[in-house]
Jmol script that loads the backbone (N, CA, C; Angstrom):
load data "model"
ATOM      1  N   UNK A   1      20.428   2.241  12.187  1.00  0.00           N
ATOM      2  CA  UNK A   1      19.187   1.999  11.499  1.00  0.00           C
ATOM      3  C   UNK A   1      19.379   2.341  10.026  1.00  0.00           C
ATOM      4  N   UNK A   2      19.207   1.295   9.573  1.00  0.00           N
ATOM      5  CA  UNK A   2      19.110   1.627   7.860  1.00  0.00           C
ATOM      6  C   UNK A   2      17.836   2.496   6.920  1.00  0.00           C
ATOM      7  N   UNK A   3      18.112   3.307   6.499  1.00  0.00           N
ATOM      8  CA  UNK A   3      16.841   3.384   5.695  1.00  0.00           C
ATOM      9  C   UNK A   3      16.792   3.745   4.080  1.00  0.00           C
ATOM     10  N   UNK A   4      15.674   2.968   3.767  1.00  0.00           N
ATOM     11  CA  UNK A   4      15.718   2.145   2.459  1.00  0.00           C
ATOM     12  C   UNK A   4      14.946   3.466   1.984  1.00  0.00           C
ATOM     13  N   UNK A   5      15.265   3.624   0.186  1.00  0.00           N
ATOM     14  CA  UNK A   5      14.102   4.578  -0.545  1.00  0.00           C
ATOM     15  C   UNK A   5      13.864   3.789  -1.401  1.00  0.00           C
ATOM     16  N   UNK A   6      12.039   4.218  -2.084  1.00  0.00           N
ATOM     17  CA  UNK A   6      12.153   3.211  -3.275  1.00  0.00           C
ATOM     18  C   UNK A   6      13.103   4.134  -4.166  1.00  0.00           C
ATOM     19  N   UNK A   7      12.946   2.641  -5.174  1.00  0.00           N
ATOM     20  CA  UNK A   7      13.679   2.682  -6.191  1.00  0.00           C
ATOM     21  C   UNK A   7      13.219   4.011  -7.270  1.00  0.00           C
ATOM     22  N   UNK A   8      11.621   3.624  -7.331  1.00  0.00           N
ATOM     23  CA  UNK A   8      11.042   4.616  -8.305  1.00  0.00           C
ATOM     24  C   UNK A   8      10.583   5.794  -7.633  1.00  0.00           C
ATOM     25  N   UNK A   9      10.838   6.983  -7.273  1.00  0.00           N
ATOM     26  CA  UNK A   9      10.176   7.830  -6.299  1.00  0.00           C
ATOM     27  C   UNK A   9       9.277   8.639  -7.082  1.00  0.00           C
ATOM     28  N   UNK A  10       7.825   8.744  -6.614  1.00  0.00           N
ATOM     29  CA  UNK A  10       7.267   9.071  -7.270  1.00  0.00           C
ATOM     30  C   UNK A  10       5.947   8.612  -8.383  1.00  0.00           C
ATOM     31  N   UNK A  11       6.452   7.317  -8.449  1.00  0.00           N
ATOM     32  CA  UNK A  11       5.825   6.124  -9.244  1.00  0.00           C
ATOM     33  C   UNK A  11       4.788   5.151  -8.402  1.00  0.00           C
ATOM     34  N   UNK A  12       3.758   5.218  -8.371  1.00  0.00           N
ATOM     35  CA  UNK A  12       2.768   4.180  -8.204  1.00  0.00           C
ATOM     36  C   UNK A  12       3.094   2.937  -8.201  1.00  0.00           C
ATOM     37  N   UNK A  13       3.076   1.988  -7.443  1.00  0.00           N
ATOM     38  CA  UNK A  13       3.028   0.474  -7.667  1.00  0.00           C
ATOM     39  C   UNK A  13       1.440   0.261  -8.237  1.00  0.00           C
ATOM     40  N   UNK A  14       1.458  -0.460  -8.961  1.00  0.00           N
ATOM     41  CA  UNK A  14       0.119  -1.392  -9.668  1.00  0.00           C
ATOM     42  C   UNK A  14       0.537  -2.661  -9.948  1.00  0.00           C
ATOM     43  N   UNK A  15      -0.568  -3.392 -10.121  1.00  0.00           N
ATOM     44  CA  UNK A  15      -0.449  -4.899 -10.718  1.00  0.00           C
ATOM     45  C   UNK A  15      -1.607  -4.729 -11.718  1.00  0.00           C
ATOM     46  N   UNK A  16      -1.408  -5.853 -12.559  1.00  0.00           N
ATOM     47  CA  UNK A  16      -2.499  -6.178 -13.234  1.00  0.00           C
ATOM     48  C   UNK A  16      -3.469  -6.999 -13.178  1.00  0.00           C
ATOM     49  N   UNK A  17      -5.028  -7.562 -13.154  1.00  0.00           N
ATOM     50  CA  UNK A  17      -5.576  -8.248 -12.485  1.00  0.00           C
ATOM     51  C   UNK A  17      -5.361  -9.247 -13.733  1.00  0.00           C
ATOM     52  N   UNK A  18      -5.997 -10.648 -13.680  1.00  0.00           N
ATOM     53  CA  UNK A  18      -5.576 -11.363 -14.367  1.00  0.00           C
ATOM     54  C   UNK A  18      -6.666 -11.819 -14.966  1.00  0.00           C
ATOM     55  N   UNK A  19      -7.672 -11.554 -14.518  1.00  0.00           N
ATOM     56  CA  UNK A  19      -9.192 -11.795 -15.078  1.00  0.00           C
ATOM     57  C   UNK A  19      -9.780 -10.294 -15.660  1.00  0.00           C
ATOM     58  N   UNK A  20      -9.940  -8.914 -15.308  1.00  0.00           N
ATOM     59  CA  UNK A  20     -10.088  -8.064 -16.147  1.00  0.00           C
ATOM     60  C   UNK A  20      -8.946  -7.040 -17.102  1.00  0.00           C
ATOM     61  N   UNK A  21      -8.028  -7.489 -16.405  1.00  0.00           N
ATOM     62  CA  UNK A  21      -6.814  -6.978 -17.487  1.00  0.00           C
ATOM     63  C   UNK A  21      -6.681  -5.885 -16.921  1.00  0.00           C
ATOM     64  N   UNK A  22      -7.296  -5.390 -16.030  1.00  0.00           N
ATOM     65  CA  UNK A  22      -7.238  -3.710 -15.546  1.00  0.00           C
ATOM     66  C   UNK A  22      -6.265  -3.614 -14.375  1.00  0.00           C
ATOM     67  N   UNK A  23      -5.385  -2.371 -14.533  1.00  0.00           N
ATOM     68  CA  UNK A  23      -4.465  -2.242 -13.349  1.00  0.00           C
ATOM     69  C   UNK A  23      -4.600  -0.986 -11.999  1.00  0.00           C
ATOM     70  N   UNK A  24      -4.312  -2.096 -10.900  1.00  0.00           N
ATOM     71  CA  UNK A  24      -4.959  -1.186  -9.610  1.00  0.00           C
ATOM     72  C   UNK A  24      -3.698  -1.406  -9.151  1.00  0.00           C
ATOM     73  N   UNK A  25      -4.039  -0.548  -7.911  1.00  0.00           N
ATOM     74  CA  UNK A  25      -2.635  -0.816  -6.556  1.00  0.00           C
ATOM     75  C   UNK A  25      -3.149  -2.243  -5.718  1.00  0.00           C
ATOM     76  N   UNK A  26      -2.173  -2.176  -5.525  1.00  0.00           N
ATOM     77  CA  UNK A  26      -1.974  -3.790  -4.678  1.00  0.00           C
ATOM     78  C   UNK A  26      -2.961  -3.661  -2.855  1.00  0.00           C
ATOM     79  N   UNK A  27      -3.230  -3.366  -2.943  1.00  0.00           N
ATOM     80  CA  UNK A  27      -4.403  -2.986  -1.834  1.00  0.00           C
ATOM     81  C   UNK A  27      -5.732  -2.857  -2.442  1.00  0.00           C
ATOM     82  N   UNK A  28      -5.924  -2.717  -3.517  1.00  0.00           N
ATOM     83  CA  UNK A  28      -7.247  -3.480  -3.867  1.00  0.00           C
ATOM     84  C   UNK A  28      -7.385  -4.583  -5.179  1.00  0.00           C
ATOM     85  N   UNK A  29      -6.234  -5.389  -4.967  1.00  0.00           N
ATOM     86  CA  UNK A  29      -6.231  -6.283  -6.009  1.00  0.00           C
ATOM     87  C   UNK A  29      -5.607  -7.461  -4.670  1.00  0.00           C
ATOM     88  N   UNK A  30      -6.179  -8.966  -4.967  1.00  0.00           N
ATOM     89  CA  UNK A  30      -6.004  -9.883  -3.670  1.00  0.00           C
ATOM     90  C   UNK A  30      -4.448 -10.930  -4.727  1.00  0.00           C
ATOM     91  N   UNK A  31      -3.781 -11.027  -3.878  1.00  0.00           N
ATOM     92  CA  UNK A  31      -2.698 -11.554  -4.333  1.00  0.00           C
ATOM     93  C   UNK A  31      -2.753 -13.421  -3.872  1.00  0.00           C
ATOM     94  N   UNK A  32      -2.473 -13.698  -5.376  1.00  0.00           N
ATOM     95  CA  UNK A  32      -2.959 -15.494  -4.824  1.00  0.00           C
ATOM     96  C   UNK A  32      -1.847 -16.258  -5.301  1.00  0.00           C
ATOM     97  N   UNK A  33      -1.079 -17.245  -4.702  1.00  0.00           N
ATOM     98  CA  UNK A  33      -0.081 -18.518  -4.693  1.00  0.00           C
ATOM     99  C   UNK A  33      -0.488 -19.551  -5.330  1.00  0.00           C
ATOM    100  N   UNK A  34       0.174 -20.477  -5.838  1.00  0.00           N
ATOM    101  CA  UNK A  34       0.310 -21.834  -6.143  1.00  0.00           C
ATOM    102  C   UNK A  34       0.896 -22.852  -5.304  1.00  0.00           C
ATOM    103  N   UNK A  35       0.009 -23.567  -5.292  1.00  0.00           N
ATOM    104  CA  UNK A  35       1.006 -24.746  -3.602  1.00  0.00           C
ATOM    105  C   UNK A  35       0.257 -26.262  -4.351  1.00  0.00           C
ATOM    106  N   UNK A  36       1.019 -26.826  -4.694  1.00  0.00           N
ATOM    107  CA  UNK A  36       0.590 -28.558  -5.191  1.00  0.00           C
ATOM    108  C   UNK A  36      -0.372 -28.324  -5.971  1.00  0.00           C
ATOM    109  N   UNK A  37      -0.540 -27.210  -7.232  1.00  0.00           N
ATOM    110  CA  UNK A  37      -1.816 -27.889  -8.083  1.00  0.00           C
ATOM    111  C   UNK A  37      -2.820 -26.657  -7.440  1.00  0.00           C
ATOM    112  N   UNK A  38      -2.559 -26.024  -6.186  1.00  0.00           N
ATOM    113  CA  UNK A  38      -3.662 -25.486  -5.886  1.00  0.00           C
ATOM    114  C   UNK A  38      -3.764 -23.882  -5.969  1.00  0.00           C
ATOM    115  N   UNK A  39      -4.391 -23.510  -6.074  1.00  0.00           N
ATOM    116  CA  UNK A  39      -4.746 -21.788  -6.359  1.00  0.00           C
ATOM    117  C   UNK A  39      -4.865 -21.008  -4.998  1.00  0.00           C
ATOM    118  N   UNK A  40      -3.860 -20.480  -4.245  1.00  0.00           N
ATOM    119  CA  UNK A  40      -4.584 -20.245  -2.605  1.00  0.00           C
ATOM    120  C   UNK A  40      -4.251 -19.028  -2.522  1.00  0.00           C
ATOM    121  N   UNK A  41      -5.409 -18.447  -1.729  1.00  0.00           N
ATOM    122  CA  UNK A  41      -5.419 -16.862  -1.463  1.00  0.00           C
ATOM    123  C   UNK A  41      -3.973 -16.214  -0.415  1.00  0.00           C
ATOM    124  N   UNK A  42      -3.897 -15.113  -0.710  1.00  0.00           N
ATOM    125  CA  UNK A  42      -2.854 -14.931  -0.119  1.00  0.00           C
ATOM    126  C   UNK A  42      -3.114 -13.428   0.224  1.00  0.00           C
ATOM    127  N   UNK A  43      -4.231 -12.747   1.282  1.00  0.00           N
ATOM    128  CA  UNK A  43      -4.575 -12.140   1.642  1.00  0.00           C
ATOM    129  C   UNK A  43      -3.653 -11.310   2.367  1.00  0.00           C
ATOM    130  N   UNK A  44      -2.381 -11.633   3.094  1.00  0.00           N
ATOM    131  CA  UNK A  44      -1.999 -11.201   3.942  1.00  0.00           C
ATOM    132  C   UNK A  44      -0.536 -10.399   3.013  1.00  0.00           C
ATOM    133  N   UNK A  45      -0.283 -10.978   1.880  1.00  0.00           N
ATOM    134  CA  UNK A  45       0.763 -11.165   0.622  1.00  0.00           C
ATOM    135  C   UNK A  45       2.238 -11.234   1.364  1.00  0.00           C
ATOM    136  N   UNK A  46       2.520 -12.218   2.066  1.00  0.00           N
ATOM    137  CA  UNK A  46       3.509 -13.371   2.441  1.00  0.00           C
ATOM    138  C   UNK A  46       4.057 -14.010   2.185  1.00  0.00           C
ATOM    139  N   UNK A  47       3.033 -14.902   1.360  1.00  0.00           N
ATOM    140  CA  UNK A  47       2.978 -16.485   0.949  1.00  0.00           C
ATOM    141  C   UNK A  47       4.253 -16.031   0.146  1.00  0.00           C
ATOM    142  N   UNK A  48       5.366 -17.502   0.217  1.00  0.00           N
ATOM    143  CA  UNK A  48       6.216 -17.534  -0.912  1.00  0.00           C
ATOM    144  C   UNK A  48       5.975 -17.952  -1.940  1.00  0.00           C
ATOM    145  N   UNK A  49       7.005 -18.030  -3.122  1.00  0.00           N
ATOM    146  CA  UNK A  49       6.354 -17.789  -4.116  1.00  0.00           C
ATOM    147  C   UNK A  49       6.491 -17.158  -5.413  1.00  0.00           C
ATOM    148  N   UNK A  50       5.591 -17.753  -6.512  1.00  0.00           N
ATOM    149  CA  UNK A  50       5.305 -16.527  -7.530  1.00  0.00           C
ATOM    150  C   UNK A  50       3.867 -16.494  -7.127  1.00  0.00           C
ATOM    151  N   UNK A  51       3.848 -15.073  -7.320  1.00  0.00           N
ATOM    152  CA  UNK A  51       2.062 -14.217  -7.046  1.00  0.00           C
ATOM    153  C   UNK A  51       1.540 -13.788  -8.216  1.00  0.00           C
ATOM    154  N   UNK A  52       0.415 -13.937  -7.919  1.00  0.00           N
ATOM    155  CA  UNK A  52      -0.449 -13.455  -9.222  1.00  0.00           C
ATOM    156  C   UNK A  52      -1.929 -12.315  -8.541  1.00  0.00           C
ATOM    157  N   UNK A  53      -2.221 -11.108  -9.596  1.00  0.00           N
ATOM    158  CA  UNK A  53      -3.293 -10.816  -8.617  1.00  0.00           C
ATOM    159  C   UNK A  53      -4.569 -10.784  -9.158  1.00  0.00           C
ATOM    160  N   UNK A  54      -5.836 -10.125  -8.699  1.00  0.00           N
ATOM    161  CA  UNK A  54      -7.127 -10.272  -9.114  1.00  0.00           C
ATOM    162  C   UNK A  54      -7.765  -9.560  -8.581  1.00  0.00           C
ATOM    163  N   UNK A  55      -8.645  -8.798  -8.884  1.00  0.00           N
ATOM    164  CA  UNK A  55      -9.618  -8.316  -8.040  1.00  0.00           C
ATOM    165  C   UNK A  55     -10.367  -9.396  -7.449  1.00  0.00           C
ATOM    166  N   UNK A  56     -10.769  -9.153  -5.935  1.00  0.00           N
ATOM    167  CA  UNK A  56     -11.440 -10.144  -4.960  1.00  0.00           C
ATOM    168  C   UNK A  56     -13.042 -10.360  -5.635  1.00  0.00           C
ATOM    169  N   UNK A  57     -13.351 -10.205  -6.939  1.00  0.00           N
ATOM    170  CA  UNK A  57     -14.739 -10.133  -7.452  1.00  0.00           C
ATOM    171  C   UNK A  57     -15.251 -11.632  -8.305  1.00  0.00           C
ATOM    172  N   UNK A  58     -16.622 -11.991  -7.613  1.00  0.00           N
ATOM    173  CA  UNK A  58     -17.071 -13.295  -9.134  1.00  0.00           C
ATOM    174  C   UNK A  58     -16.736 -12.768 -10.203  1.00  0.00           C
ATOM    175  N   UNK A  59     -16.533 -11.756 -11.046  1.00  0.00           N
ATOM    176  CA  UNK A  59     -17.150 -11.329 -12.332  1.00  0.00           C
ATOM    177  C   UNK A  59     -15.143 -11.871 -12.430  1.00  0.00           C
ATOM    178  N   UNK A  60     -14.782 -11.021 -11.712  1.00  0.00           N
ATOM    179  CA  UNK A  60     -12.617 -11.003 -12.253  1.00  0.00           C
ATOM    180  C   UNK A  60     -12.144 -12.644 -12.417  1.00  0.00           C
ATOM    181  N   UNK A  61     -12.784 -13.323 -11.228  1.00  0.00           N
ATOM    182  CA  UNK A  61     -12.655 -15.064 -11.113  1.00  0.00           C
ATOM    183  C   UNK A  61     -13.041 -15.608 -12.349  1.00  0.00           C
ATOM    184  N   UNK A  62     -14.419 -15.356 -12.681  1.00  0.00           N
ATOM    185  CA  UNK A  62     -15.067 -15.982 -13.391  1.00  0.00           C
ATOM    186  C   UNK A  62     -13.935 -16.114 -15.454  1.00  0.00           C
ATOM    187  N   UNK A  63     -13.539 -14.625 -15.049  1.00  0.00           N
ATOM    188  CA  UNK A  63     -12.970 -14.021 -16.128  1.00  0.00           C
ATOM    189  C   UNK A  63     -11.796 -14.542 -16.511  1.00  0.00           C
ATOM    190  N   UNK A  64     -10.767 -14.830 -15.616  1.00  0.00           N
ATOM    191  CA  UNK A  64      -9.403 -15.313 -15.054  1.00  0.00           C
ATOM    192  C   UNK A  64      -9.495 -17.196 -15.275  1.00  0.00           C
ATOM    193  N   UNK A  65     -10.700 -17.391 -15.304  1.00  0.00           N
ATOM    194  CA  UNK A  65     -11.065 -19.211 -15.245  1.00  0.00           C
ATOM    195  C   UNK A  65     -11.835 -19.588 -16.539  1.00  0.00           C
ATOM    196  N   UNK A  66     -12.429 -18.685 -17.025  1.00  0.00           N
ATOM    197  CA  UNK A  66     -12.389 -18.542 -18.977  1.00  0.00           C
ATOM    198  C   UNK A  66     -11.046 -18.436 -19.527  1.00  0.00           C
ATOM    199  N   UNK A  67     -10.381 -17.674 -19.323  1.00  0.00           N
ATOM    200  CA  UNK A  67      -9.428 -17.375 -19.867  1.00  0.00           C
ATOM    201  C   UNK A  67      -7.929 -18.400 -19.855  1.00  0.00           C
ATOM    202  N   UNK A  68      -8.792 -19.175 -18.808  1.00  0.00           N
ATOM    203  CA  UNK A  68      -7.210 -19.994 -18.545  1.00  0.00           C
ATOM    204  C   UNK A  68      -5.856 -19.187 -17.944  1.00  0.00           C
ATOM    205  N   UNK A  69      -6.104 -18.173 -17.140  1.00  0.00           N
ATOM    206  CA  UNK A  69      -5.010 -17.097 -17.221  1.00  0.00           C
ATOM    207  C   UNK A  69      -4.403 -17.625 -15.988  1.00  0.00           C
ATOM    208  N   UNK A  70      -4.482 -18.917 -14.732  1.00  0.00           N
ATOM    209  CA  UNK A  70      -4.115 -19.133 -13.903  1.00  0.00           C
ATOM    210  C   UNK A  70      -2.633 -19.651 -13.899  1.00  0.00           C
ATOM    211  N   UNK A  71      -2.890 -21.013 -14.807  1.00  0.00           N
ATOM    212  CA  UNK A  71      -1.768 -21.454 -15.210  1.00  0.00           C
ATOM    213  C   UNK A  71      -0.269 -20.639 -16.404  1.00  0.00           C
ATOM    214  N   UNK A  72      -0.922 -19.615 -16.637  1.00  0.00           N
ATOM    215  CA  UNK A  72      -0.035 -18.667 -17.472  1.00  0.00           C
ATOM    216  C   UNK A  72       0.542 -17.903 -16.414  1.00  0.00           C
ATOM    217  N   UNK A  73       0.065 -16.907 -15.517  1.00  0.00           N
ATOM    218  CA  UNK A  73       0.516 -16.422 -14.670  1.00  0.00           C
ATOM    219  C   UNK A  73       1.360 -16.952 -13.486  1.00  0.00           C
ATOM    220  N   UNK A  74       1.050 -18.179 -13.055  1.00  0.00           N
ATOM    221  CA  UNK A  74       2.005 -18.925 -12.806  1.00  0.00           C
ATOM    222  C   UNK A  74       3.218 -19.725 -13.022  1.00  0.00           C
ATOM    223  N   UNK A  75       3.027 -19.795 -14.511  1.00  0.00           N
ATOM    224  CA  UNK A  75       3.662 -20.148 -15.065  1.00  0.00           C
ATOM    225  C   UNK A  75       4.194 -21.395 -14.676  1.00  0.00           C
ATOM    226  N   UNK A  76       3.103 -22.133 -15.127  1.00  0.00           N
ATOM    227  CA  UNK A  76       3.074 -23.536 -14.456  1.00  0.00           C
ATOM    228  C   UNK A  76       2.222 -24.700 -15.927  1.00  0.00           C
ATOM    229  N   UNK A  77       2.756 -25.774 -16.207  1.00  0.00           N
ATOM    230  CA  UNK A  77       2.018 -26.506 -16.894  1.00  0.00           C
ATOM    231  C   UNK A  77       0.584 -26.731 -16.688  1.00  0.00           C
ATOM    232  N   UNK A  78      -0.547 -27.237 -17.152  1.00  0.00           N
ATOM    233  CA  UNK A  78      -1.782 -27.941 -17.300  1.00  0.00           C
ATOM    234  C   UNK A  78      -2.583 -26.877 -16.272  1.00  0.00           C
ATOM    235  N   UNK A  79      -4.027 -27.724 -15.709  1.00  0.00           N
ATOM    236  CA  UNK A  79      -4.488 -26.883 -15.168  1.00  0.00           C
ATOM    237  C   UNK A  79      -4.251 -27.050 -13.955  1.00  0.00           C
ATOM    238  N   UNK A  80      -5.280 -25.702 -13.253  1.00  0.00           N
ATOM    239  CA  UNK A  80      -5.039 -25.918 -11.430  1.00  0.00           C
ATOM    240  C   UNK A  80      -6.117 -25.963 -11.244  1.00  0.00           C
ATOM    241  N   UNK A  81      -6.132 -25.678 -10.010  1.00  0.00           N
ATOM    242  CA  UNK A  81      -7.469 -26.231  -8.828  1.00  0.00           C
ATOM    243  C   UNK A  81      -7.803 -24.879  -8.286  1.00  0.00           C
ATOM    244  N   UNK A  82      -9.792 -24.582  -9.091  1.00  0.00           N
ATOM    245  CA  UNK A  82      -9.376 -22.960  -7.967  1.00  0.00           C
ATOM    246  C   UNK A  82     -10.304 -22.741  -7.219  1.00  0.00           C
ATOM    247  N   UNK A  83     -10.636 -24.050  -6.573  1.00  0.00           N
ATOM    248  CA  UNK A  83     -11.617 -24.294  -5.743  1.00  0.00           C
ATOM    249  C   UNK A  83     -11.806 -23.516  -4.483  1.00  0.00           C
ATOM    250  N   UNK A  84     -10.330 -23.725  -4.118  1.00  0.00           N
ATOM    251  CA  UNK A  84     -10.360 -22.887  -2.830  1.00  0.00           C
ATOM    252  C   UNK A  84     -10.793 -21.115  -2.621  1.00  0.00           C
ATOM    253  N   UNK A  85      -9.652 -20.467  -4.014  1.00  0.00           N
ATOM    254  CA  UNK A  85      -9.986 -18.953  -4.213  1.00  0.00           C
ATOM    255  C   UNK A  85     -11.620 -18.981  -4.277  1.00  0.00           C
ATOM    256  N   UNK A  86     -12.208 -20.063  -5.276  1.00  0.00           N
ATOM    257  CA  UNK A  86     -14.033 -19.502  -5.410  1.00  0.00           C
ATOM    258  C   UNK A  86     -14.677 -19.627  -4.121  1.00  0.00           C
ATOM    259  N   UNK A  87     -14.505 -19.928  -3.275  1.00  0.00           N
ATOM    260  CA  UNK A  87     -14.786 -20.268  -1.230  1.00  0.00           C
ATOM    261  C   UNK A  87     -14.639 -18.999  -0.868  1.00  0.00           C
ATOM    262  N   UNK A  88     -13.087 -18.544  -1.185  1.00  0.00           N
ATOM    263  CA  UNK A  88     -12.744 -17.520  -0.418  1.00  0.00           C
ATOM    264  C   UNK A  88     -13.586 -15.824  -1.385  1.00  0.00           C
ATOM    265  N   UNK A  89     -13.229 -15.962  -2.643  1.00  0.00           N
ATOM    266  CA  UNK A  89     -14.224 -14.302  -2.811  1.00  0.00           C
ATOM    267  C   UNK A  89     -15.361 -14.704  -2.796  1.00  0.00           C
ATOM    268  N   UNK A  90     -16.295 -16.085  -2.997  1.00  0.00           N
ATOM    269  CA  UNK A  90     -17.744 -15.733  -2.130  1.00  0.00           C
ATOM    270  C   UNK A  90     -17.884 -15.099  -0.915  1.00  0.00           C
ATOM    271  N   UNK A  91     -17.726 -15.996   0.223  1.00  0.00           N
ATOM    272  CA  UNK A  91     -16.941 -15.626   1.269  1.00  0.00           C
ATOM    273  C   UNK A  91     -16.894 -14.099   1.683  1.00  0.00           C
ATOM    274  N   UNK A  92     -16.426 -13.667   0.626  1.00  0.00           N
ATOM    275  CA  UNK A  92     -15.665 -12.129   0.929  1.00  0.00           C
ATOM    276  C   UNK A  92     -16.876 -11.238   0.230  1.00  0.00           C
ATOM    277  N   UNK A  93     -17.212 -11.890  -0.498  1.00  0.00           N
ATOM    278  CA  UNK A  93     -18.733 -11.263  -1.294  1.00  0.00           C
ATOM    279  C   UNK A  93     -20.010 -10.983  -0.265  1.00  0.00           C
ATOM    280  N   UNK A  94     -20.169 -12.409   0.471  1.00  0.00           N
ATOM    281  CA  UNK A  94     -21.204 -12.227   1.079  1.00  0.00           C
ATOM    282  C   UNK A  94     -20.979 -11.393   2.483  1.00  0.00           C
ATOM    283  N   UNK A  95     -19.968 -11.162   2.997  1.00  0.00           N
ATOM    284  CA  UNK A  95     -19.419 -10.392   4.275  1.00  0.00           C
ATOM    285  C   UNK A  95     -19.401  -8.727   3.459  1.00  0.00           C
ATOM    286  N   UNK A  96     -19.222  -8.443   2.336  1.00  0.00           N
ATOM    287  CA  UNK A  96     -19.429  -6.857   1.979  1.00  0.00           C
ATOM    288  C   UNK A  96     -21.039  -7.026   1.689  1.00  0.00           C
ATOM    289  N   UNK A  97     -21.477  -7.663   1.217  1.00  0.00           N
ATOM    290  CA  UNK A  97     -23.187  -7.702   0.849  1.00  0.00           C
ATOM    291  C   UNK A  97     -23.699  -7.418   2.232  1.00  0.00           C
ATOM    292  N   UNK A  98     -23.581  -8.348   3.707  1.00  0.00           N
ATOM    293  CA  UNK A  98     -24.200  -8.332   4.398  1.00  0.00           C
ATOM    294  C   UNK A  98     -23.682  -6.343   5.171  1.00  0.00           C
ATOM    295  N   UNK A  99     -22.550  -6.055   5.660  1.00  0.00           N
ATOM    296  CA  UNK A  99     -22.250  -4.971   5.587  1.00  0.00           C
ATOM    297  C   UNK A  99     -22.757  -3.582   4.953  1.00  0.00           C
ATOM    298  N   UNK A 100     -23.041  -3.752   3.918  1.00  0.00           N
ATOM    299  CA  UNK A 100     -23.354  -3.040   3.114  1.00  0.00           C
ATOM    300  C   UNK A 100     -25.326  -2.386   3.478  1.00  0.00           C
ATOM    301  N   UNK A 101     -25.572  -4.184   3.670  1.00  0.00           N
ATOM    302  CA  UNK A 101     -27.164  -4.337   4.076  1.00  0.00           C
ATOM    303  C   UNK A 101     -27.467  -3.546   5.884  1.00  0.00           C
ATOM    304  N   UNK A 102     -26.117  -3.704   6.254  1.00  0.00           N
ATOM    305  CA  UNK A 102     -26.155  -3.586   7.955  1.00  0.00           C
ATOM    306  C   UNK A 102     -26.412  -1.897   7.691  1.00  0.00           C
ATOM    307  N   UNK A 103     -25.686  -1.016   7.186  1.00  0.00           N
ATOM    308  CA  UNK A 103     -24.991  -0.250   6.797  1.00  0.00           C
ATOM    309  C   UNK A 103     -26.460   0.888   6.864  1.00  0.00           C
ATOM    310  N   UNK A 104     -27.084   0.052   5.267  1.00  0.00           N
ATOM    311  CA  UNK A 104     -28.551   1.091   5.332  1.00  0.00           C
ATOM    312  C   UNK A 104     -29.167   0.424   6.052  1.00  0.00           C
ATOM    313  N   UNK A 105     -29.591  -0.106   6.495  1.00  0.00           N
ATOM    314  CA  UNK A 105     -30.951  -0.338   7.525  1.00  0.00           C
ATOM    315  C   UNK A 105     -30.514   0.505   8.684  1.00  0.00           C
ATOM    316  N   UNK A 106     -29.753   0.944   9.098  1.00  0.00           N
ATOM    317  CA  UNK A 106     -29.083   1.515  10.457  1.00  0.00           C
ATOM    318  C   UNK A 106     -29.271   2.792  10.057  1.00  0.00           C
ATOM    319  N   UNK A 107     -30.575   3.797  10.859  1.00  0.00           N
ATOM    320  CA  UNK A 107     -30.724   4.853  11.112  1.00  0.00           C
ATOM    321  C   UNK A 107     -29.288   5.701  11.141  1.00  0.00           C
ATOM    322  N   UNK A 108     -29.276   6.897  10.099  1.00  0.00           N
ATOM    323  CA  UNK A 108     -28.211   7.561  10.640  1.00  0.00           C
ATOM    324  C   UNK A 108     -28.321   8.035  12.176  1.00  0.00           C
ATOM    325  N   UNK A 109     -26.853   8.724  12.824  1.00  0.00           N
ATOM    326  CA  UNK A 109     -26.653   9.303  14.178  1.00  0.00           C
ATOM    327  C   UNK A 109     -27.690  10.317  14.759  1.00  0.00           C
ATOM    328  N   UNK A 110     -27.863  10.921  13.706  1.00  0.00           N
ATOM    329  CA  UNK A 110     -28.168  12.692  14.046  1.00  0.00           C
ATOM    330  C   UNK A 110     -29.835  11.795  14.112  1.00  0.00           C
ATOM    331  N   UNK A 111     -30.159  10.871  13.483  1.00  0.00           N
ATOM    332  CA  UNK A 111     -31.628  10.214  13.676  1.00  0.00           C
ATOM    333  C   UNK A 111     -31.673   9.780  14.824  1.00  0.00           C
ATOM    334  N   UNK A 112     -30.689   8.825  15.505  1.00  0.00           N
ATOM    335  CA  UNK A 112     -30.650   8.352  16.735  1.00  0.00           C
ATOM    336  C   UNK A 112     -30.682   8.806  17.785  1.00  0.00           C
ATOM    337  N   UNK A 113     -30.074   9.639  17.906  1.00  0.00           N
ATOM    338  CA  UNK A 113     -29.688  10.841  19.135  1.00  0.00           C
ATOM    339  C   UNK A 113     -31.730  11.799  18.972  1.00  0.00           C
ATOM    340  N   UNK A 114     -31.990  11.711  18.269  1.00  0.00           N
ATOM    341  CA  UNK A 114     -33.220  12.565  18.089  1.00  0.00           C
ATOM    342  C   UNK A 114     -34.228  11.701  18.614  1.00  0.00           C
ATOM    343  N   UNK A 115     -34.247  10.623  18.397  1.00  0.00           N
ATOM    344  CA  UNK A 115     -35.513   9.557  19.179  1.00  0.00           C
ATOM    345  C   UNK A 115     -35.065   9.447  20.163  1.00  0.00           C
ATOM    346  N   UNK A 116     -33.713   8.974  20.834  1.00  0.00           N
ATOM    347  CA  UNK A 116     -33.689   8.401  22.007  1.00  0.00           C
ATOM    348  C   UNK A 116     -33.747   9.912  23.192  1.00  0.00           C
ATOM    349  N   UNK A 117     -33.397  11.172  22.790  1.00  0.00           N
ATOM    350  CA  UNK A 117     -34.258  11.817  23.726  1.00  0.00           C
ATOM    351  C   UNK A 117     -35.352  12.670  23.776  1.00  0.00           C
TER     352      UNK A 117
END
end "model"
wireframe off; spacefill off
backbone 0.3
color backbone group
């Protein structure tokens, strides 16, 4: 069995997002591909490739698609298509919104356990 160390011990991995410029760890920044022209999420961070990342937020998208920063980071001529990513962080927007909503309306425990006996 081989075993690997990083390289940097000690050192944080970060990326930079590409729409607020701000740098997080790669677990809360969503890593996205280029495939024919197209902008595709890469949630699982697999996809081959050059990657680019973002926070999963409208405000980082919105920021990243002013900026033109898609095709730079890819490093790819003209523009792309980022139809699909704006599907997917709505998508991901409205599943933490509804969560969030589930979240407070739901009596805490120590409330529950007190009515039901």
């Amino acid at each position: 069995m081989t075993v690997t160390t990083d390289a940097r011990p000690g050192k944080p991995r970060e990326r930079t997002c590409i729409g607020c410029r701000k740098r997080s760890g790669p677990a809360d920044l969503l890593r996205m591909t280029v495939s024919g022209g197209l902008v595709l999420p890469d949630p699982d961070r697999r996809a081959p490739g050059r990657g680019a990342h973002l926070h999963p937020v409208a405000e980082c998208l919105d920021l990243a698609v002013r900026r033109k920063a898609f095709p730079r980071a890819f490093r790819v001529p003209g523009p792309l298509d980022v139809t699909g990513l704006q599907e997917y962080v709505a998508q991901r927007d409205k599943q933490e919104v509804s969560a969030v909503q589930t979240a407070a309306t739901r009596p805490p425990a120590a409330v529950q356990t007190a009515v039901t006996t």
